[in-house]
N, C-alpha and C positions, 0 to 999 in steps of 0.2 A: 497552876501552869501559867506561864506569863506569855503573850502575843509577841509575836516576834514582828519587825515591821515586814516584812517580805511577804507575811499572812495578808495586812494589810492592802498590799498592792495586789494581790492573788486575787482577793475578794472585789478591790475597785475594777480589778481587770475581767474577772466574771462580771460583775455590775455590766462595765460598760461592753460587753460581748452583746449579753442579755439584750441589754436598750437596742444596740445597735441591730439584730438580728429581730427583735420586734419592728425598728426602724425601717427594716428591708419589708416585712409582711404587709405593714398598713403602708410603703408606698406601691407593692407591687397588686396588691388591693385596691386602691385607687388608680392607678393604670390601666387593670381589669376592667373596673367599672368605664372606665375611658373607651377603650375599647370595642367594648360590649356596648354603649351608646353610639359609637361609631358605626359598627356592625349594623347595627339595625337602623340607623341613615342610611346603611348601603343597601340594605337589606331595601329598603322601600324604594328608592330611586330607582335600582335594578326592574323590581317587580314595574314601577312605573312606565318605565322604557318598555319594556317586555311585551306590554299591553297594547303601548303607544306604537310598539314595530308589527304587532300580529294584527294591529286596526290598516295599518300603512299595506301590509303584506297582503291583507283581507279587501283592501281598494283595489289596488295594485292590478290582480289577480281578476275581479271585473272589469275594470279597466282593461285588462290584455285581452280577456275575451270579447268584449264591445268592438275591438280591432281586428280580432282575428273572425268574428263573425261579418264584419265590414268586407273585411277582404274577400273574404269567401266569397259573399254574395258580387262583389264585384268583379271576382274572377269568373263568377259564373253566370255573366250579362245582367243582373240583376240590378234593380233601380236602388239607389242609395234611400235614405229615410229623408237624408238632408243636404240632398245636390248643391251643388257649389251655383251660385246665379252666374 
């Protein structure tokens, strides 16, 4: 049976599918891994903040009370801890 050229091109044409369609795996593979290293930069930063706003929140929150116990006592003739001279 003799190869007809159009087998040929059939064949470079599967070939170059094949590669190309490999081509697309290992870059969307490497994109993934992109990604996913990104993710977890965000992933820590996040948790960083998160920490750093519940520490701010956790001040904050004594702090208001230190003022609203100020107040108090001052609404209710009470001597301050640290009178003004």
């Amino acid at each position: 049976m003799t190869k007809h050229s159009f087998i040929d091109l059939g064949e470079q044409l599967i070939a170059s599918l094949k590669k190309a369609a490999d081509d697309n795996v290992a870059e969307a593979k490497n994109l993934q891994d992109s990604v996913n290293t990104l993710s977890e930069g965000i992933t820590a930063q996040v948790n960083e903040y998160s920490k750093l706003l519940s520490d701010m929140e956790k001040r904050l929150h004594t702090f208001g009370e230190g003022v609203l116990t100020a107040h108090k006592k001052f609404l209710n003739g009470q001597a301050h801890e640290n009178p003004s001279p």
